[in-house]
SEMIKOL-985969 format. One line per field, with one value per residue (C-alpha): residue in three letters; residue number from 1; x, y, z; chain. Coordinates in Angstrom, 3 decimals. Example, Ala and Ser with C-alpha at 12.3 -4.5 7.8 and 13.67 -1.06 7.14 Angstrom:
BEGIN
type	[ALA SER]
seq	[1 2]
c1	[12.300 13.670]
c2	[-4.500 -1.060]
c3	[7.800 7.140]
mol	[A A]
This chain:
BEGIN
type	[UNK UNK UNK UNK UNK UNK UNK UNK UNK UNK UNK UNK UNK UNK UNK UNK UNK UNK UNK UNK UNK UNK UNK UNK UNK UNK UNK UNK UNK UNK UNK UNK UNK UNK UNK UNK UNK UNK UNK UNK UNK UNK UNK UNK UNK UNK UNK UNK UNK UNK UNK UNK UNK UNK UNK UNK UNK UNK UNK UNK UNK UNK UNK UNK UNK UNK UNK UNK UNK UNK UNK UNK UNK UNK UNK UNK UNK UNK UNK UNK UNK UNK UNK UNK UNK UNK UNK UNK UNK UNK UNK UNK UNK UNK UNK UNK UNK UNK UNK UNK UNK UNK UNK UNK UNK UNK UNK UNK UNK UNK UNK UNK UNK UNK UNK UNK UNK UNK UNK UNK UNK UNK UNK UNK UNK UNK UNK UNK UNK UNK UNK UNK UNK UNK UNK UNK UNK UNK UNK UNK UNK UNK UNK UNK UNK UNK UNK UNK UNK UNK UNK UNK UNK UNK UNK UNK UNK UNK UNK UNK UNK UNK UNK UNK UNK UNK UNK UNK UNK UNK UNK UNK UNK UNK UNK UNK UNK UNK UNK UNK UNK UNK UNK UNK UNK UNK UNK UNK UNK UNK UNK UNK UNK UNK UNK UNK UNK UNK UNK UNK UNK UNK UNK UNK UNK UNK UNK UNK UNK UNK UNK UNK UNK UNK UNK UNK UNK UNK UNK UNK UNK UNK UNK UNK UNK UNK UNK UNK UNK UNK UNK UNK UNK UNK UNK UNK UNK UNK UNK UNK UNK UNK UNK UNK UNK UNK UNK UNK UNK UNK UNK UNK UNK UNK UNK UNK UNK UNK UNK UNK UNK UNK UNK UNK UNK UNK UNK UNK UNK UNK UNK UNK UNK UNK UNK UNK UNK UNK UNK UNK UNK UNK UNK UNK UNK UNK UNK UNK UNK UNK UNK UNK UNK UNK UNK UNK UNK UNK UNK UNK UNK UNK UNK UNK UNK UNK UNK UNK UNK UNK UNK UNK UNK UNK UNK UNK UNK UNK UNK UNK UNK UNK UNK UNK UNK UNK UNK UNK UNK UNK UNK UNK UNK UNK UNK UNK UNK UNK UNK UNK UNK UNK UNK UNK UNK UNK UNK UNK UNK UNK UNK UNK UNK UNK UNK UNK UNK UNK UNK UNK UNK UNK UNK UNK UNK UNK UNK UNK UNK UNK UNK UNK UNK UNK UNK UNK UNK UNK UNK UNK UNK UNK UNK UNK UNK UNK UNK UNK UNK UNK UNK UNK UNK UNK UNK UNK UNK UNK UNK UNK UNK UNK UNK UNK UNK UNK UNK UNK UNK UNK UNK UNK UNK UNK UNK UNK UNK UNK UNK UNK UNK UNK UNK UNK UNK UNK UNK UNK UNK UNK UNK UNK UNK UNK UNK UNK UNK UNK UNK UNK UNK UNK UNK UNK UNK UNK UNK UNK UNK UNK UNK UNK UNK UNK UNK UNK UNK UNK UNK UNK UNK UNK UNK UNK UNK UNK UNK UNK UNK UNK UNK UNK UNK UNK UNK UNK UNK UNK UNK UNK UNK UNK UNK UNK UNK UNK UNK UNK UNK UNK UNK UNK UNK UNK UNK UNK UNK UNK UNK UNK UNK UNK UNK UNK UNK UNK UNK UNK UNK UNK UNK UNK UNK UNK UNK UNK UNK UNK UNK UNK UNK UNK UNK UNK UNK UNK UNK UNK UNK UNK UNK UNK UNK UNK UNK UNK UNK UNK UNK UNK UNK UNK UNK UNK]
seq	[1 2 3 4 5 6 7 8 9 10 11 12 13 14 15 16 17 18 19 20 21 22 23 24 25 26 27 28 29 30 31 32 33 34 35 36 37 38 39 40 41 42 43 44 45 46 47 48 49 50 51 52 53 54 55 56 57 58 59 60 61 62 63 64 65 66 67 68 69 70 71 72 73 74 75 76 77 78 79 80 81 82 83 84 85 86 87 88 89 90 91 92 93 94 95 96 97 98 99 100 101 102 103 104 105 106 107 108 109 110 111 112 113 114 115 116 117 118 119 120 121 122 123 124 125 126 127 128 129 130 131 132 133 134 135 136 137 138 139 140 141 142 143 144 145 146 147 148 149 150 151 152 153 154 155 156 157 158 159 160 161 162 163 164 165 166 167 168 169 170 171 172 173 174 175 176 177 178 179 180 181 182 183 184 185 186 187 188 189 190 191 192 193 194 195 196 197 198 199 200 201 202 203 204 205 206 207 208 209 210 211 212 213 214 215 216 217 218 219 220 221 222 223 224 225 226 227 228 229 230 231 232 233 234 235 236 237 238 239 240 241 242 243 244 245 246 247 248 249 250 251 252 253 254 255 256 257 258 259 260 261 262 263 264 265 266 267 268 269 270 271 272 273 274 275 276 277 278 279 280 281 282 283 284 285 286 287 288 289 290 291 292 293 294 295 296 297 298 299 300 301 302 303 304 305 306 307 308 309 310 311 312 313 314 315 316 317 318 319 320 321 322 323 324 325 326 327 328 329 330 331 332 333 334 335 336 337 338 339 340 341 342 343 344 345 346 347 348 349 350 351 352 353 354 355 356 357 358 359 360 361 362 363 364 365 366 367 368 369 370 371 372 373 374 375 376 377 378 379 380 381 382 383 384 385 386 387 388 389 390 391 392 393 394 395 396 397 398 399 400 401 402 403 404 405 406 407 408 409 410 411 412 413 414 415 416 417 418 419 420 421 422 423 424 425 426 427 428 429 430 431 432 433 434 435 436 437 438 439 440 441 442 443 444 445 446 447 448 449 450 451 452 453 454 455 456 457 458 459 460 461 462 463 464 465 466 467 468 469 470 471 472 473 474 475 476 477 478 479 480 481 482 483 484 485 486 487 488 489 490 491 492 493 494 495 496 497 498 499 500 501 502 503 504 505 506 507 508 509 510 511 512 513 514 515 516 517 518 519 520 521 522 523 524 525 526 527 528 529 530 531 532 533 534 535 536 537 538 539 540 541 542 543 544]
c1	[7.957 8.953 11.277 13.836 13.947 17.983 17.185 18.291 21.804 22.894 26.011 27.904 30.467 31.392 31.796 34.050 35.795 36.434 36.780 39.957 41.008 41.651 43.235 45.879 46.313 46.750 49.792 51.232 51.592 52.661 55.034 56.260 56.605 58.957 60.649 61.461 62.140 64.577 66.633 66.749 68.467 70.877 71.363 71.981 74.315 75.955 76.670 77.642 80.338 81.722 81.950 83.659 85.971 86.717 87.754 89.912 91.446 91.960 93.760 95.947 96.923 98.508 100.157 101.976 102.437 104.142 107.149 109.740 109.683 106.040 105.942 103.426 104.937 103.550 106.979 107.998 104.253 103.880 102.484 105.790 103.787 100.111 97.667 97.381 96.213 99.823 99.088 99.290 96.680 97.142 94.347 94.226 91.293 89.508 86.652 86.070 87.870 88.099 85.402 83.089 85.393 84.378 80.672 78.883 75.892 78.055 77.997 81.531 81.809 84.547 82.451 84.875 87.904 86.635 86.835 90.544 91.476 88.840 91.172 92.922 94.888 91.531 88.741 86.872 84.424 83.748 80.879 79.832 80.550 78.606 78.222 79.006 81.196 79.298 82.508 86.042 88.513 88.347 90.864 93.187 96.135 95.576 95.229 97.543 96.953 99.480 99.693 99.408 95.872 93.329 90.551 90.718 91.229 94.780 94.424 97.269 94.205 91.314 91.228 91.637 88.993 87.758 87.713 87.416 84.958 86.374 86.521 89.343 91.811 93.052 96.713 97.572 99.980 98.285 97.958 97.548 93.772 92.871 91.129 89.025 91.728 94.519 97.679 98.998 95.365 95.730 92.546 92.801 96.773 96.699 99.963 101.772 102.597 102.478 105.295 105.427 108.108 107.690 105.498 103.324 102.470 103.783 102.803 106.067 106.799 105.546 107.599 109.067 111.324 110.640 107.880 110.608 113.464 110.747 109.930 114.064 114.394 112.286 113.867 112.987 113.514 110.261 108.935 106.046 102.543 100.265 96.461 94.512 90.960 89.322 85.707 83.699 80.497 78.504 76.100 72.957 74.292 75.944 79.277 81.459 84.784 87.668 90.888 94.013 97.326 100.567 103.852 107.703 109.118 111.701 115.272 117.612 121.226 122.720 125.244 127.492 127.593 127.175 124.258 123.103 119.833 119.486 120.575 123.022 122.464 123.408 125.033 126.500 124.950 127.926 130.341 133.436 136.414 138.784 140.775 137.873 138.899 136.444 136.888 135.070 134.177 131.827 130.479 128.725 131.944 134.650 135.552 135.280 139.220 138.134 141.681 142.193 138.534 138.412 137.275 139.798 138.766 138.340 140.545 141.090 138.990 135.725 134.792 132.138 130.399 127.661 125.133 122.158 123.847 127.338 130.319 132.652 135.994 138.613 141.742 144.661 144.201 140.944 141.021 137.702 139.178 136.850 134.343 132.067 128.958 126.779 124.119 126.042 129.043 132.117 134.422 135.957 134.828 131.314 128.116 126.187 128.638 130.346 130.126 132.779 134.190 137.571 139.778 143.285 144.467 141.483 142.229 139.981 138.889 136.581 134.034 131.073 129.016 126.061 124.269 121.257 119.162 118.896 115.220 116.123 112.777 111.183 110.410 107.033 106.241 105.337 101.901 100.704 102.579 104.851 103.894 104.822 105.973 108.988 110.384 111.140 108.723 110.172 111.031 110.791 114.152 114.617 114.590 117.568 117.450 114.849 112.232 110.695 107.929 106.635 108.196 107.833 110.926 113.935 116.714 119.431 121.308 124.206 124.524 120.998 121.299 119.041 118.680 117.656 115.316 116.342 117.368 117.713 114.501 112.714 114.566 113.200 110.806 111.347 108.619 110.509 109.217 112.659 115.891 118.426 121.849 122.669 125.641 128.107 125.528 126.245 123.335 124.316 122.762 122.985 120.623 119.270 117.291 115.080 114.677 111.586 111.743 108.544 110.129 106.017 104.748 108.241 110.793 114.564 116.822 115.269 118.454 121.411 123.766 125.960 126.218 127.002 128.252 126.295 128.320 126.753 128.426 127.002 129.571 127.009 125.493 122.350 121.342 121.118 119.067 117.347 114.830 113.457 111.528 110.878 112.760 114.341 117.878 120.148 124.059 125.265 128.949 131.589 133.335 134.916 132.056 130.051 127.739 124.583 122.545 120.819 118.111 117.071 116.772 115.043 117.064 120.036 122.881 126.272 128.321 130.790 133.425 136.056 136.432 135.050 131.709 130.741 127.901 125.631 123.914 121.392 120.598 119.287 122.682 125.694 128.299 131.131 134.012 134.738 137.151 134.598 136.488 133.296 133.673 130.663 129.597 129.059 126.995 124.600 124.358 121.535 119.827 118.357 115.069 112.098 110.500 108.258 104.044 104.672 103.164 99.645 98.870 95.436 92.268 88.822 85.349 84.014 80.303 80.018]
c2	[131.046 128.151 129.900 127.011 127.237 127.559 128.264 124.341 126.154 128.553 128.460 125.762 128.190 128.786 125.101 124.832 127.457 125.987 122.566 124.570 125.824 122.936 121.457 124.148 124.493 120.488 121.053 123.897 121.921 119.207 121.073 122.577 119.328 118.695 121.390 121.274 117.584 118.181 121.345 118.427 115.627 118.448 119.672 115.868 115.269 118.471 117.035 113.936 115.174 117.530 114.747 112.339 115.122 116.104 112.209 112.673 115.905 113.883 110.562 113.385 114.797 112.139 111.492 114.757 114.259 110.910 112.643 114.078 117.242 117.973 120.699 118.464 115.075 112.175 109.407 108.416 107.250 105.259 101.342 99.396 96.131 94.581 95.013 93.471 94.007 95.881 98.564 99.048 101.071 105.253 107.431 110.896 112.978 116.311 117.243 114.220 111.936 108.084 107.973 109.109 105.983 103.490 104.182 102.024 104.111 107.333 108.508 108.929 104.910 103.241 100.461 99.678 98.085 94.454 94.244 95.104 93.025 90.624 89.452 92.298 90.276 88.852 90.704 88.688 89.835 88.980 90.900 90.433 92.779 95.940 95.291 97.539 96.400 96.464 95.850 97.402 95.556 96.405 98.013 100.980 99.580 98.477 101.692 105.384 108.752 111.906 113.408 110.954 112.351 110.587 112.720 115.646 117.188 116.087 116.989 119.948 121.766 121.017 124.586 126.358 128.968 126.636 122.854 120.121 117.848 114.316 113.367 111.102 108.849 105.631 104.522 100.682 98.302 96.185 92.624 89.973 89.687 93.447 93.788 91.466 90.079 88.512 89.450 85.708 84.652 82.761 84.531 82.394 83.997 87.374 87.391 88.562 92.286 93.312 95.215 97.081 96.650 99.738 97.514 95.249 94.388 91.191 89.299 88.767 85.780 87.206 86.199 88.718 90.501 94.190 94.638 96.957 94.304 91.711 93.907 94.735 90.960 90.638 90.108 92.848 95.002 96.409 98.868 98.475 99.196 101.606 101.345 104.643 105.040 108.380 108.991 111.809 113.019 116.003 117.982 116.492 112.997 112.329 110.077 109.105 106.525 106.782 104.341 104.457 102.404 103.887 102.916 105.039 104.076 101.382 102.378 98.781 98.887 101.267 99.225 102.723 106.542 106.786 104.996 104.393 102.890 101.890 98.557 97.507 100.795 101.770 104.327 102.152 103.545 104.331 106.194 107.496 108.963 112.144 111.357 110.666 109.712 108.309 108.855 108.938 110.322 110.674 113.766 112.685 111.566 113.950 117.740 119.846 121.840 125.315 125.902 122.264 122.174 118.501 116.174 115.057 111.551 112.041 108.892 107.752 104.432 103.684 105.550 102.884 102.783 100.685 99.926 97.963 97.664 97.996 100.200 101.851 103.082 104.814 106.979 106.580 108.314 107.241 105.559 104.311 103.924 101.188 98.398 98.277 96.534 95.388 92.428 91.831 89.565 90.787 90.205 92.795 93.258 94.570 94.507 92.554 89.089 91.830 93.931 96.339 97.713 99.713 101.735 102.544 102.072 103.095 101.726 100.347 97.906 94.885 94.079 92.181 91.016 89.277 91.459 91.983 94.686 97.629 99.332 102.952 104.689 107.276 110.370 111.761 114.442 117.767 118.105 119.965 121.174 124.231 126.477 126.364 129.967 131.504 132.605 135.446 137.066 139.633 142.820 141.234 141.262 137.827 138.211 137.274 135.180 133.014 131.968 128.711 128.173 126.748 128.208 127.681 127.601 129.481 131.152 131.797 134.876 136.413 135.327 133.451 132.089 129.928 130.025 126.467 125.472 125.359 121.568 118.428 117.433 120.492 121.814 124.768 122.918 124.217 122.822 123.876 122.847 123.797 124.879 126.770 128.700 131.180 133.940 132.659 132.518 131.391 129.429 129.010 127.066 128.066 125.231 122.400 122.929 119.789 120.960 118.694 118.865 118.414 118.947 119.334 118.842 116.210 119.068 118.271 119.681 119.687 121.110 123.049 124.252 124.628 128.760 128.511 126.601 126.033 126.015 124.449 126.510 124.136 121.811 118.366 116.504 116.180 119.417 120.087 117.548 117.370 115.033 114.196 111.290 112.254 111.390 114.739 115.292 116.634 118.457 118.839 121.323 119.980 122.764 123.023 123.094 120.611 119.043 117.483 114.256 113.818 111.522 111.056 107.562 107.979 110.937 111.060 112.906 114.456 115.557 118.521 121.058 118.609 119.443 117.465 116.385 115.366 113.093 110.821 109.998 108.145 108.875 106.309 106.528 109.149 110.084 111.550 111.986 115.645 114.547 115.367 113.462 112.002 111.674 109.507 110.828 107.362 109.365 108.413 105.022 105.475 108.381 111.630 111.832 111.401 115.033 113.265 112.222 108.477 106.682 105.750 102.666 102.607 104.602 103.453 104.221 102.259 101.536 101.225]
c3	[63.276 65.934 68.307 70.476 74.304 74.905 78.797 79.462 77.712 80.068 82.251 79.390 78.335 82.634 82.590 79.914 80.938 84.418 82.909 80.351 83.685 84.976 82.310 81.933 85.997 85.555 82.779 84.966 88.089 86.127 84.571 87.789 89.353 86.320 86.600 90.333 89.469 87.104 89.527 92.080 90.113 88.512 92.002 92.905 90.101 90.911 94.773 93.209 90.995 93.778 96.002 93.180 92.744 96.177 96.526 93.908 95.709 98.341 97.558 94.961 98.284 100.003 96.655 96.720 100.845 100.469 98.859 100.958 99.366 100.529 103.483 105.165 104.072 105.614 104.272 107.744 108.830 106.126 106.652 106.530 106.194 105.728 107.694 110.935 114.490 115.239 112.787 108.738 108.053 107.897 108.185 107.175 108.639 106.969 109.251 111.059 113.343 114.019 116.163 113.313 111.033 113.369 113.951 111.564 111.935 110.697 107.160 107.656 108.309 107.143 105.088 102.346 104.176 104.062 100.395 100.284 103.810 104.994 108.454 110.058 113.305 114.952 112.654 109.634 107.159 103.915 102.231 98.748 95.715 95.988 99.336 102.314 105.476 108.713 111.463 111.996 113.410 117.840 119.392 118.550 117.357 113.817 112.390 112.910 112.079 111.108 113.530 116.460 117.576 115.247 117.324 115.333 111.491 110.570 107.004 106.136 104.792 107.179 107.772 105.021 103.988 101.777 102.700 100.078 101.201 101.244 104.679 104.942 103.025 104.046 103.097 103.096 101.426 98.701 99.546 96.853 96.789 97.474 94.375 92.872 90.570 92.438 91.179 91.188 90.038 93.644 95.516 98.678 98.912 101.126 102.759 99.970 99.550 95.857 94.209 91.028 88.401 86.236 83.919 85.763 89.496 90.880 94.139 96.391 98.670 101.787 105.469 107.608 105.316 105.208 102.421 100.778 100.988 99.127 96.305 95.870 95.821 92.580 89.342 88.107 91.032 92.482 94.371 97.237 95.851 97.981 98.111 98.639 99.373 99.753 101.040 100.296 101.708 100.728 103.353 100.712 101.771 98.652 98.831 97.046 96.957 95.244 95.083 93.459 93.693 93.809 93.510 93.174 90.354 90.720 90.313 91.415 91.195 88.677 87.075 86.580 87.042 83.485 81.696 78.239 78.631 74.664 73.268 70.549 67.455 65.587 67.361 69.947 73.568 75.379 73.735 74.999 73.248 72.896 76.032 78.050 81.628 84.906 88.210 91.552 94.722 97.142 98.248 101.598 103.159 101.286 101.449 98.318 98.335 96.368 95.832 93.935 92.398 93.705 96.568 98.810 98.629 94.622 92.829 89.784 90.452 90.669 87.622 86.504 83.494 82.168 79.108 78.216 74.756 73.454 74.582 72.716 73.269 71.403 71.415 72.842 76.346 77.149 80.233 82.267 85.474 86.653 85.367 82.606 82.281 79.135 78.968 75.765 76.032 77.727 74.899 72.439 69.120 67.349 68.875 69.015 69.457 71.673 74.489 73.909 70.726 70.376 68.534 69.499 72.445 75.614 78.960 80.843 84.210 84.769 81.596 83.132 80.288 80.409 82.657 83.379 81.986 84.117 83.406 84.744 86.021 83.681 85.350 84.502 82.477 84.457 86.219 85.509 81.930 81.467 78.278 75.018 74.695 74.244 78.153 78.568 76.208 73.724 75.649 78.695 80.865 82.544 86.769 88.546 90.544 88.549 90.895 91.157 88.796 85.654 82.349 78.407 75.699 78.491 76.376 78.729 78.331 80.650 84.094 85.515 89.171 90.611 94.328 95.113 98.051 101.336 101.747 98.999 100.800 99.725 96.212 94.139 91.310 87.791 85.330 81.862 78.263 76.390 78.179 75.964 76.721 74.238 73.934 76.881 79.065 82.613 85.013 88.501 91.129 94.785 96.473 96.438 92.479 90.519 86.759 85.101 81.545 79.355 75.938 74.134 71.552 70.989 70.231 70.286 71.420 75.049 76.543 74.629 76.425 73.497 74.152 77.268 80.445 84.453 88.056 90.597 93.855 95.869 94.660 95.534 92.435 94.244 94.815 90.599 89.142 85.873 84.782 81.491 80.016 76.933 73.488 72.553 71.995 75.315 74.476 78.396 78.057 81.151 83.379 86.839 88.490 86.651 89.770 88.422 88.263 84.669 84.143 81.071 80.155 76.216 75.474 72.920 75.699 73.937 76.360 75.185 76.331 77.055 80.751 84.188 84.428 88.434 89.523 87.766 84.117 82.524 79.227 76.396 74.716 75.891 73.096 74.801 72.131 72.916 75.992 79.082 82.048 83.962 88.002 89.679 92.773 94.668 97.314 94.627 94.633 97.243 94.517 95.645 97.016 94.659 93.648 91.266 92.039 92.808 89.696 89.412 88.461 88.243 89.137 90.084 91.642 94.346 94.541 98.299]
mol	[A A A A A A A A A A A A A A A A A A A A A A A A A A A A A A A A A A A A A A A A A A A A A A A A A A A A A A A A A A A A A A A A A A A A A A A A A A A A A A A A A A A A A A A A A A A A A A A A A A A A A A A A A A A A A A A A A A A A A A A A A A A A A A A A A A A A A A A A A A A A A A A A A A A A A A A A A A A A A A A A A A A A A A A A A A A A A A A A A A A A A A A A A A A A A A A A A A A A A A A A A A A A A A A A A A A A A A A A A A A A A A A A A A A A A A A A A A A A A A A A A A A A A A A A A A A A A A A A A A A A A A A A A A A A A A A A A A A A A A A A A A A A A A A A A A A A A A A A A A A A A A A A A A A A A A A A A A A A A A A A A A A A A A A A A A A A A A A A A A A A A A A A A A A A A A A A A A A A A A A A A A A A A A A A A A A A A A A A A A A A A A A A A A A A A A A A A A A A A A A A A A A A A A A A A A A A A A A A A A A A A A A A A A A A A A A A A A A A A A A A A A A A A A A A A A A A A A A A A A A A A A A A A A A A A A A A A A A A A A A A A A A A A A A A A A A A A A A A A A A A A A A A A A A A A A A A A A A A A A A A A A A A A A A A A A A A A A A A A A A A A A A A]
């Protein structure tokens, strides 16, 4: 038998092993160097989003500091106009200061600016989109900071436990050609302010009127828009811009104390009836007499009254003791040939038709939202007082007080979804009180106080308001101590209890047949201060 030499043989099997070896040791680092690839772009993203996030944290806190309401408000430093070497531009620090702003060789640079002004009093640059700014204007006198110091942390929460990390947000007026899109479609124009209507943004005349008095000046009347740019940077290096454009919502002249904001029904917006009388006063120059329930400067005059549709009148005691407005025609008769429409014998002042239509602002709807639950749950006893707070469906029952904030400029804030007074109950405000109604998911009534009645002790409209924008139904019950400003320009208001109503309403139409006598507090021509975000406009990302 032939026998084969396998000598030549030996040591294949070590070879391919070592040669598998390396094959799977090959796969294992590769699929480590995936692996660790993959942690560091999720780690990346991660540092990305924070830092998107923590811009928006930080232009939504100068939102809430621009009211007057805010603790740490930052109204009065406010630009007033454009920028220009003599100031206009408002920096708010968190962790860094302007030193760090100006140094172009800082990741805390400031390298957006020239896209939104390109000529700030003697400084020029135009970069291209996508493009970061390389100069500041020189000097120190273009820019401010809250407080004065712009050498340290000015942020109310720079040290908190638990800093966001945006570093710091700029605050400017918006000039024409800010953006990309020029509001007049005019991009060589950038001396005019922009101003925002309540529906669109429109370029003013520029000049040296007071950006404010421009925007009033519009027809529509406008407010001043604000442009605010956060920058975030994360301790990776990732960064982040964020911009947004804000604006109050307009409010212009209110044509009356009482409002309908709806046109020509049917129903008719303004509807007054049952002996209905108006009045006035003013509460910032008069003294409330307990004894008398009244002002001593309160008249029977002045009692204005006003609708973007039709009015109408009827019995034979009603008497609106002072003008009323309608865009309609300012004859008698039906709507819509006429302004006003009667039956018996009203009284009444100065019709001025034909004018123009007053927009009232909206407010917002709670941010964030109350519940939806029934407050206070079953077997729960309601506290009194009723602290400031969000709340769901409120039944009223007994005596409630609410102890208001400490000034008008800083109320007690009550998010509510439903308000409702039941058995004879009895709300009383103390202070200074703002009640936002959210009325979800579109539930009417929003406010019944049918069951029961509210004295505000404070015996100043502006210290009760309550705002609504929604569409729901509102029944509102007079009494001697009536104080209140109602804003609700899309709801459906009846007003009941045929006693005195003091202060100010807007609703989209009022029906007041059950005799309330209605007394405008003309302290509120110039309207309490805003408790509301100012409205965004827009929202964007900046790739810089």
């Amino acid at each position: 038998m032939r026998k084969i030499n396998r000598q030549r043989e030996q040591g294949i099997a070590l070879l391919l092993s070592i040669l598998c070896l390396l094959l799977l040791t090959a796969v294992a680092a590769g699929m480590m160097y995936l692996s660790a690839t993959e942690t560091a772009i999720n780690g990346n993203f991660k540092n990305e989003e924070v830092a998107y996030f923590a811009a928006r944290a930080g232009v939504e806190e100068v939102r809430d500091r621009i009211l007057l309401a805010n603790a740490n408000t930052i109204n009065a430093s406010l630009p007033t106009a454009l920028p220009s070497g003599t100031g206009g531009v408002l920096y708010v620090l968190n962790g860094v200061s302007v030193a760090n702003i100006k140094d172009n060789t800082s990741p805390y640079f400031d390298d957006e600016l020239c896209h939104d002004f390109t000529a700030i009093g003697s400084w020029y640059e135009s970069a291209s989109t996508n493009k970061r700014c390389t100069t500041l204007p020189s000097g120190s006198t273009w820019y401010t900071c809250v407080p004065s110091t712009c050498s340290a942390s000015n942020s109310a929460y720079a040290t908190s436990a638990f800093p966001l990390e945006y570093k710091w947000v700029r605050v400017t007026l918006k000039s024409n050609n800010s953006t990309a899109y020029p509001v007049d479609g005019n991009s060589g124009n950038s001396t005019s302010p922009v101003c925002w209507n309540g529906t669109v943004e429109k370029a003013a005349a520029g000049g040296p009127l007071s950006v404010t008095t421009q925007c009033a000046n519009l027809s529509p009347v406008a407010t001043p828009v604000y442009l605010v740019t956060a920058l975030a940077v994360m301790p990776n290096g990732a960064r982040r811009v964020v911009q947004q454009e804000l604006a109050e919502p307009p409010s212009g002249t209110l044509p009356g104390g009482m409002f309908a904001a709806g046109p020509c029904g049917p129903p008719v917006p303004l509807n007054l009836a049952g002996n209905a009388n108006t009045g006035s006063f003013n509460s910032s120059t008069g003294t409330y007499n307990a004894v008398t329930g009244t002002y001593n400067n309160q008249v029977n005059s002045g009692g204005d009254v006003g609708s973007n549709g039709g009015i109408n009148l009827g019995g034979t005691s009603t008497a609106i003791n002072g003008s009323l407005s309608t865009n309609l025609p300012g004859s008698v008769g039906s709507c819509p040939a006429n302004g006003i429409s009667k039956t018996g014998t009203p009284k009444y002042g100065t019709i001025t038709g034909g004018a123009p239509v007053y927009t009232p602002p909206v407010p917002p709807l709670p941010n964030p939202l109350p519940p939806q639950t029934a407050y206070p749950p079953k077997g729960v006893t309601m506290p009194n007082p009723l602290p400031a707070g969000s709340y769901g469906n409120v039944t009223l029952k007994g005596a409630v007080t609410l102890a208001g904030g400490t000034d008008i400029n800083h109320p007690a804030i009550y998010s509510i979804n439903t308000l409702n007074f039941n058995g004879g109950a009895t709300l009383t405000i103390t202070g200074p009180v703002v009640i936002n109604l959210a009325g979800q998911p579109s539930v009417t009534p929003v406010l019944d106080m049918t069951g029961g009645t509210f004295a505000n002790t404070t015996h100043l409209p502006g210290d009760f308001v309550i705002n609504y924008g929604g569409s729901g139904g509102m029944t509102i019950t007079g009494g001697t101590n009536d104080f209140a400003v109602v804003n609700a320009p899309n709801s459906a208001i009846t007003m009941k209890g045929g006693s005195n109503f003091y202060g100010q309403i807007v609703g989209k139409t009022i029906d007041d047949q059950g005799g309330t006598n209605f007394y405008w507090d003309k302290a509120l021509v110039t309207p309490p201060p805003n408790t509301n975000p100012l409205y965004e406009i827009s929202l964007r990302e900046l790739s810089y």
